[in-house]
C-alpha positions as CSV (number, residue, x, y, z in Angstrom):
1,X,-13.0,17.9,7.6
2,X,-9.5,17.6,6.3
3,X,-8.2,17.0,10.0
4,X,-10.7,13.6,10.0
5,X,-9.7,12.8,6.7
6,X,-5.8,12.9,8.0
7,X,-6.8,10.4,10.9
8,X,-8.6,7.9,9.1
9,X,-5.9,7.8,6.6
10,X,-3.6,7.5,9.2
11,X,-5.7,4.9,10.8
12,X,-5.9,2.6,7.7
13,X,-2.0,2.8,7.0
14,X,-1.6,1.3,10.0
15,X,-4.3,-1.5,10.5
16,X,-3.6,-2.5,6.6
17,X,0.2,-2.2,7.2
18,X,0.1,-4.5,10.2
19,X,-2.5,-7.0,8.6
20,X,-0.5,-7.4,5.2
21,X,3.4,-7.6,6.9
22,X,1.6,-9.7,9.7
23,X,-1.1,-12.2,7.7
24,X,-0.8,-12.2,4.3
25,X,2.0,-14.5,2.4
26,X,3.9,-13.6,0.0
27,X,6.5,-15.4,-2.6
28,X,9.6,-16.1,-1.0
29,X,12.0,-12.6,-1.5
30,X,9.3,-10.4,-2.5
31,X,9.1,-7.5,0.0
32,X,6.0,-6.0,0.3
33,X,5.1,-1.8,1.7
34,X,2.1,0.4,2.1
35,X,3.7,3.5,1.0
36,X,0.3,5.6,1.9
37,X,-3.7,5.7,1.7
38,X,-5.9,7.6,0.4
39,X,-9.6,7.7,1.6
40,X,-12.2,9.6,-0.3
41,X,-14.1,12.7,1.8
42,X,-17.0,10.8,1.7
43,X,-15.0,7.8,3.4
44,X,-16.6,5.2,0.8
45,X,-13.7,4.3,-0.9
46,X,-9.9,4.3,0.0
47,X,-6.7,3.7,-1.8
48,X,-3.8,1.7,-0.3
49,X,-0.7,2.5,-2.6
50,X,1.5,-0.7,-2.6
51,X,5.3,-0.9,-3.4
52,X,7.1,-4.2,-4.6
53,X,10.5,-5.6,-4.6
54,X,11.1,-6.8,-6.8
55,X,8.8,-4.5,-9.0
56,X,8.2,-7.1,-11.7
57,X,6.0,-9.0,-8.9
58,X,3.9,-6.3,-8.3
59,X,1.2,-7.6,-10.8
60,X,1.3,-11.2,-8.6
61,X,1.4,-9.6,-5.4
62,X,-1.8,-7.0,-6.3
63,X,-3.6,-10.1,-7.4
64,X,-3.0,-12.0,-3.7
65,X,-4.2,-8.5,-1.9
66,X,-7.3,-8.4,-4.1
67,X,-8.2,-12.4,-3.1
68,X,-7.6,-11.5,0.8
69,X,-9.0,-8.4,0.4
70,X,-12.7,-9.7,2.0
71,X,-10.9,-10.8,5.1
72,X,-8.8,-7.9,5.3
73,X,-12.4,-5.7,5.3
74,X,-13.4,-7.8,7.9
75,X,-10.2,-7.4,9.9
76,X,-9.9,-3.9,9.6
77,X,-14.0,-3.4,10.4
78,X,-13.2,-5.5,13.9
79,X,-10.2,-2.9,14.4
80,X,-11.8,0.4,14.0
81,X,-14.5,1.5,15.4
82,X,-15.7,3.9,12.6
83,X,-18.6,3.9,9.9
84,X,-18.2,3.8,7.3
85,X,-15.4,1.6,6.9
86,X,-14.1,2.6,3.3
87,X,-13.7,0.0,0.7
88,X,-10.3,-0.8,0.0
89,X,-9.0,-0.5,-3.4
90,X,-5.0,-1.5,-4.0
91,X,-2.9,0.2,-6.7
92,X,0.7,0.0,-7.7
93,X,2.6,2.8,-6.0
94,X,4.0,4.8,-9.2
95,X,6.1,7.3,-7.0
96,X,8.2,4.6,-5.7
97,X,8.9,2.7,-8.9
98,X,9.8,6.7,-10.5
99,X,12.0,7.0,-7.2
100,X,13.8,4.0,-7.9
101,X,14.7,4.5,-11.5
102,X,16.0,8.3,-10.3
103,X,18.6,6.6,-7.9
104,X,19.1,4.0,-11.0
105,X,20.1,6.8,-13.4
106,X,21.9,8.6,-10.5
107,X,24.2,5.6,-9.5
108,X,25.0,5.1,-13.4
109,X,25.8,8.6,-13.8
110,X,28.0,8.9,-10.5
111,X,30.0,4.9,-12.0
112,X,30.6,6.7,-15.4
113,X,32.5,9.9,-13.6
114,X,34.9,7.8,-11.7
């Protein structure tokens, strides 16, 4: 079960990805990534992690994916032929933003040995 698990998730990375670089707009320098997803073992429900840059537009760029997100259902149940199609919940990415501040404190700590 697993195994299916791994291919739907894999599945939805890729048909999200491609809909949200492809069909969704965005504010002028905000770049937008589906880190991963996450689909529950009973396929209802899946998580699509979601990393901003700049991170302060995160909140602004959520709120765009959540007033697509009917149309990106839609999209996704033309795309795959697979039922259930899970419902598609976004959610900041919090691995990315902790990543980021790492190589922030790293970069400050490697300027104050020089």
């Amino acid at each position: 079960m697993a195994n299916r698990i791994d291919k739907v998730n894999s599945l939805l990375e890729h048909e999200i990805g491609k809909i949200i670089s492809r069909e969704i707009s965005f504010p002028d320098g905000v770049l937008v990534t589906l880190t991963h997803v996450e689909a529950t073992q009973n396929l209802i429900e899946a998580k699509a992690f979601i990393s901003v840059f700049p991170e302060d537009k995160i909140e602004k760029v959520i709120k765009t994916l959540n007033k697509e997100i009917f149309d990106i259902q839609k999209k996704i149940d033309k795309k795959l032929n697979m039922r259930p199609i899970p419902k598609i919940i976004f959610i900041k990415d919090q691995a990315a933003s902790k990543a980021g501040r790492v190589e922030e404190l790293l970069s400050q700590l490697k300027g104050g040995e020089k």
